[in-house]
C-alpha positions in Angstrom: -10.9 11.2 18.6 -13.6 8.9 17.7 -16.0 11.1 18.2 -14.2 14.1 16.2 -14.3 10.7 13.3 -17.6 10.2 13.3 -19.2 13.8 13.0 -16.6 15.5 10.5 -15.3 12.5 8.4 -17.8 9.7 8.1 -20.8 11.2 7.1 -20.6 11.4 3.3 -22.3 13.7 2.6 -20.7 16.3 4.8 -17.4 14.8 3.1 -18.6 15.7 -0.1 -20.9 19.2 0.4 -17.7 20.4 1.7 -15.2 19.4 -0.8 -17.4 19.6 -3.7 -17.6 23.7 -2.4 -13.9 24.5 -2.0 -11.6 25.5 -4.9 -9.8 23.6 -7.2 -6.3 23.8 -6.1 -4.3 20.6 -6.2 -1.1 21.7 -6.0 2.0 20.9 -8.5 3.8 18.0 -7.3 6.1 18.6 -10.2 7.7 21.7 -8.1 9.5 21.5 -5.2 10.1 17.9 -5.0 10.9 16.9 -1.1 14.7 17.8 -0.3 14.5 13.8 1.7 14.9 10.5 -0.4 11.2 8.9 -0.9 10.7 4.9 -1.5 7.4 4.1 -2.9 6.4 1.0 -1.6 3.3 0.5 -3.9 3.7 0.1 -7.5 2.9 -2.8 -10.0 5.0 -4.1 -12.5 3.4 -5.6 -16.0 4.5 -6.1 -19.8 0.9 -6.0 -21.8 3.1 -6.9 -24.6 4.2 -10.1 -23.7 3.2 -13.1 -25.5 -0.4 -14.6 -23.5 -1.0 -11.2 -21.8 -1.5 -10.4 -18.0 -4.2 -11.1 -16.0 -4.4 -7.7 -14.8 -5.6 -4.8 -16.0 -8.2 -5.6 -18.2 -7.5 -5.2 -21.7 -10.7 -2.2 -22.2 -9.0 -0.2 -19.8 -7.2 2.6 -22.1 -5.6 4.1 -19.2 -3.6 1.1 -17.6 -3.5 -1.4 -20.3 0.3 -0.4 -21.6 3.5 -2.0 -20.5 4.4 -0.6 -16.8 8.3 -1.3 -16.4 11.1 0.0 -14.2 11.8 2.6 -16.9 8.3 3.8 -17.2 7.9 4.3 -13.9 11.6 6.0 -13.1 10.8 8.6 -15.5 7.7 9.5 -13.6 9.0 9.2 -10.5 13.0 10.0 -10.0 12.0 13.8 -11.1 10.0 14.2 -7.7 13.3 12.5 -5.6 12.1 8.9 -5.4 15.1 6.7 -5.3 13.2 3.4 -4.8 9.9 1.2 -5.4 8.7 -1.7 -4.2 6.3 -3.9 -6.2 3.5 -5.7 -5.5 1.8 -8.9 -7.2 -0.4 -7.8 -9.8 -1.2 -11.7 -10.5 -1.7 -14.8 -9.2 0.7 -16.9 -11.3 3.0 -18.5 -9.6 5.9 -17.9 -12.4 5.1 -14.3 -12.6 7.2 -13.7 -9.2 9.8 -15.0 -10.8 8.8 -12.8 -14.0 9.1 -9.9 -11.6 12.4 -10.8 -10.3 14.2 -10.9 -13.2 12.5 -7.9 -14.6 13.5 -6.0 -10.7 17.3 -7.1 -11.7 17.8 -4.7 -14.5 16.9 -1.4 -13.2 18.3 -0.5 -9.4 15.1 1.5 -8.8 13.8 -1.1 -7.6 14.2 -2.7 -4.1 12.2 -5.6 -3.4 8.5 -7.2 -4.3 5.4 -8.2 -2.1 4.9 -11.6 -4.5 1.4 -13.6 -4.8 2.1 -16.9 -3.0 -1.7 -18.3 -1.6 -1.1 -19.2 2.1 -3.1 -22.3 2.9 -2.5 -24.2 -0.4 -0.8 -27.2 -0.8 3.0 -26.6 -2.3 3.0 -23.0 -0.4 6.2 -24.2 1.9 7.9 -25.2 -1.6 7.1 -21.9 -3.1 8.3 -19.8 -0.4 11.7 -21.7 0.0 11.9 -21.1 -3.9 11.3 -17.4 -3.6 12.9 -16.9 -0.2 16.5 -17.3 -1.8 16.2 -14.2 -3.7 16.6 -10.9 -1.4 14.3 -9.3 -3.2 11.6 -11.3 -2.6 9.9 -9.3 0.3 6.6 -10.9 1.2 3.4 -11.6 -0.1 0.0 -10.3 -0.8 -3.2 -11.3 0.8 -6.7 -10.1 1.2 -9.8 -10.0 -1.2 -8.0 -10.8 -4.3 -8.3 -13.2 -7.2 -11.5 -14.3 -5.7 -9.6 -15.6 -2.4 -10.7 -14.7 1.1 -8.7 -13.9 4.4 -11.5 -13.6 6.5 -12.6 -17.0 5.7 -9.5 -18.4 5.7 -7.8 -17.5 8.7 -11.9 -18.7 10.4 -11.5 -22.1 8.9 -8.5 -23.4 7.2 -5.5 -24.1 10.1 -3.1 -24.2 7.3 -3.4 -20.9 6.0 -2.6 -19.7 9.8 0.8 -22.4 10.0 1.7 -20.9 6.3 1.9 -17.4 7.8 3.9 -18.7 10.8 6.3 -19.9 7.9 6.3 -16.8 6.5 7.5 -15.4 9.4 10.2 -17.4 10.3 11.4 -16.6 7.0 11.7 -13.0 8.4 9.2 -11.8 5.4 5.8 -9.8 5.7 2.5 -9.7 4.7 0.5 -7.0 2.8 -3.2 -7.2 3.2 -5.4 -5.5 0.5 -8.9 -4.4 -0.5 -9.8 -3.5 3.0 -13.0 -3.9 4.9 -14.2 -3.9 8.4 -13.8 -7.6 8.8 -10.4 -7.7 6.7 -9.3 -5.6 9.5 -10.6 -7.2 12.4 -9.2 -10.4 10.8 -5.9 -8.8 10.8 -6.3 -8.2 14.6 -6.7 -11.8 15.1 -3.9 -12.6 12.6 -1.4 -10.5 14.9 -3.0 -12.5 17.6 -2.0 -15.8 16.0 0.9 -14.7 14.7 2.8 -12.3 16.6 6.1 -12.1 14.9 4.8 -11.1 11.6 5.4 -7.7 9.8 2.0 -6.8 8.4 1.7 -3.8 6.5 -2.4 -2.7 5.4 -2.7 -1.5 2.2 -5.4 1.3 0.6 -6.9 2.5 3.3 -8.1 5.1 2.6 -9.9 4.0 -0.4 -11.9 2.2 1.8 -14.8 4.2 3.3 -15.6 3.5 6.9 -18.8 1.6 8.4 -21.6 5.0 9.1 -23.3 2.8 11.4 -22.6 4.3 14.8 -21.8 0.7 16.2 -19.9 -1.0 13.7 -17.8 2.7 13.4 -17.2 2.1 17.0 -15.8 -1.2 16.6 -14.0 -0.5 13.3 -12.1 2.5 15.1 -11.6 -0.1 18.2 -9.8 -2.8 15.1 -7.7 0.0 14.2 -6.2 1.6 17.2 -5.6 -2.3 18.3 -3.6 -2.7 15.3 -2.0 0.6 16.0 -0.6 -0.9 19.0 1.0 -4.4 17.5 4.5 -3.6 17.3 4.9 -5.3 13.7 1.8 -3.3 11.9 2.4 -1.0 9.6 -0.3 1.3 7.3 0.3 2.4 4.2 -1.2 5.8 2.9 -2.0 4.6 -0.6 -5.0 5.4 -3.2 -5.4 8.2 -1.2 -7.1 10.4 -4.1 -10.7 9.7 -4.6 -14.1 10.6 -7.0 -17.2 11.7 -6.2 -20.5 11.2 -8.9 -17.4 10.6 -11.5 -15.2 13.7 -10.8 -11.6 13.6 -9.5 -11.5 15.9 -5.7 -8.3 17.9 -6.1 -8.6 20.1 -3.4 -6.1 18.9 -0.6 -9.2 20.1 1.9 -11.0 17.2 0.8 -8.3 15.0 1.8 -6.9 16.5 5.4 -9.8 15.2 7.7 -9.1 11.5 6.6 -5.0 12.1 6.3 -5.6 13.6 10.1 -7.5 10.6 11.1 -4.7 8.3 10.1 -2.0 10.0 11.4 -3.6 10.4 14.8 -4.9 7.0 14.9 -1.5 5.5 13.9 1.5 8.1 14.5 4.5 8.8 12.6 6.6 5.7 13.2 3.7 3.1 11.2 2.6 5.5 7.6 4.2 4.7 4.3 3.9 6.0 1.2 2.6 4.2 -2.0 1.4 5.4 -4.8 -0.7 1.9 -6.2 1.4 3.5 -9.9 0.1 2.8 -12.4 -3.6 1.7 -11.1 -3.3 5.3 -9.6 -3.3 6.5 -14.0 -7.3 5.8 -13.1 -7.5 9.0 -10.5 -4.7 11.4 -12.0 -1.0 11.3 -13.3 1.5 10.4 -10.7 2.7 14.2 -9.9 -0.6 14.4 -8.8 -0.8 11.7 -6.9 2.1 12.4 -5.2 1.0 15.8 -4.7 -1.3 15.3 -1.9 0.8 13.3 0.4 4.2 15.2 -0.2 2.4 18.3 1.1 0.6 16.8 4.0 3.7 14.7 5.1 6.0 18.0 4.8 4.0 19.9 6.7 4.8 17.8 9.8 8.2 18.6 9.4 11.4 16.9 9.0 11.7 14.3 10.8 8.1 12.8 10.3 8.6 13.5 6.7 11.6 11.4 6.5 9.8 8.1 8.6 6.8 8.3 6.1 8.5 8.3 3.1 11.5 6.0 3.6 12.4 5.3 7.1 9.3 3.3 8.3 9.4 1.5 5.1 13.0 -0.3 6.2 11.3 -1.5 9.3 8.2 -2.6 7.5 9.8 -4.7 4.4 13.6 -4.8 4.9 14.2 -3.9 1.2 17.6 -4.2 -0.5 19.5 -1.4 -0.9 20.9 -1.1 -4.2 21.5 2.1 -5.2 24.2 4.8 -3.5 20.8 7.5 -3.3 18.6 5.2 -1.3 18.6 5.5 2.0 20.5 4.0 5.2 19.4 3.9 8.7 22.5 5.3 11.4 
């Protein structure tokens, strides 16, 4: 399979020739919605309107910088059959998990938060006792963000490695984000070090892989290693992608690297997330949606039904609150 990787996916410009020569056709994720429940377990949660503003999105970005709320994103979403969303930290202050909480309580679409509590810092045991108490309170978010750096970290800093043993214990999980070769092998050793905890990779296939044919080699090695650790999962998210400036909306573009992920990982370790409303930057979120829905489908029932909610119980134990959101047994 490696092999099969390296000559038909990572070369770019093969990628590209051949998508940039197909058709047009990205299909209508407005029709036929799945006939299965789907949780999203990637959107953000933000109120530009507030007083003092948000740290992210920047304010001269036309397409995100409007309030994204529960109700926003319900009316996007509950048309194509998604029942539930998790959030995830879209800013490193502290009182903003708290901000998202409270905003989570009013609308039952939503079923739990990754918050932003930095691992390795003093006050982090505080912080997650604090947050722990609420149920909704999922897990946290790590990786290159907010100028912080996992790699680093879990190299040098003992802490950050006996925080995530805390986290843990607590029975919460960790999402790593803006991936890169040595994100992922760090996540390796993390698993290593940590053994217990639920990890769940995030964007990946944003992220394009190493074309070097050694450092592919090793990459691929990082990945079916993780593929193996009982408490990983990979979430198919930012999945569409631009090339010299101009959205690719022909589902060929995407199957190589969709095929790559599920043979790599299998049915029982995808999720869906949709990264709503970053995702506003590609397309609108029927066509986001789109791409996955089809290629998940396709596989049939049953795989259909672990990618878009099942595996996502296992990964984040999310709070059912809602009669249409799913139950395992």
């Amino acid at each position: 399979m490696f092999e099969r990787y390296n000559n038909r996916i990572v070369n770019r410009r093969t990628f590209v020739a051949s998508a940039s020569a197909a058709a047009l056709t990205m299909p209508n994720a407005v029709e036929a919605a799945p006939t299965i429940p789907v949780i999203d377990t990637h959107i953000h949660l933000f109120d530009t309107n507030r007083p003092g503003g948000v740290p992210w999105p920047p304010k001269d970005n036309k397409a995100l910088y409007k309030p994204a709320l529960p109700s926003r994103y319900r009316a996007l979403a509950a048309p194509l059959g998604i029942v539930g969303a998790i959030e995830v930290e879209a800013s490193p202050l502290l009182e903003d998990n708290q901000w998202i909480l409270d905003t989570m309580a009013a609308d039952k679409i939503m079923v739990g938060t990754v918050g932003d509590l930095e691992a390795g810092k003093p006050g982090f045991a505080k912080n997650l006792d604090r947050f722990k108490r609420n149920k909704m309170f999922l897990g946290i978010r790590c990786g290159g963000l907010w100028g912080r750096d996992m790699v680093s970290d879990v190299a040098s800093n003992p802490q950050f490695i006996a925080d995530l043993k805390l986290l843990a214990q607590a029975g919460l999980e960790l999402d790593t984000a803006n991936q890169t070769p040595a994100l992922i092998k760090t996540t390796v050793k993390v698993t290593d070090l940590v053994p217990n905890l639920r990890i769940v990779v995030d964007h990946l296939p944003q992220m394009n892989p190493p074309t070097e044919p050694a450092a592919l080699k090793a990459y691929m090695a990082d990945l079916r290693e993780l593929a193996k650790r009982p408490h990983v999962y990979f979430k198919v998210s930012e999945v569409l992608r631009k090339v010299d400036g101009k959205l690719q909306t022909d589902p060929k573009f995407y199957k190589e690297r969709l095929d790559m992920f599920w043979e790599t990982f299998g049915p029982d370790k995808l999720l869906y997330g949709s990264d709503w409303p970053n995702s506003d930057n590609w397309a609108p979120y029927p066509q986001v949606f789109a791409i996955v829905r089809d290629y998940f489908m396709a596989k049939g029932q049953a795989a259909a039904e672990k990618f878009f909610w099942k595996n996502s119980i296992a990964a984040y134990k999310w709070v059912h609150r809602d009669p249409s959101q799913p139950k395992l047994g």
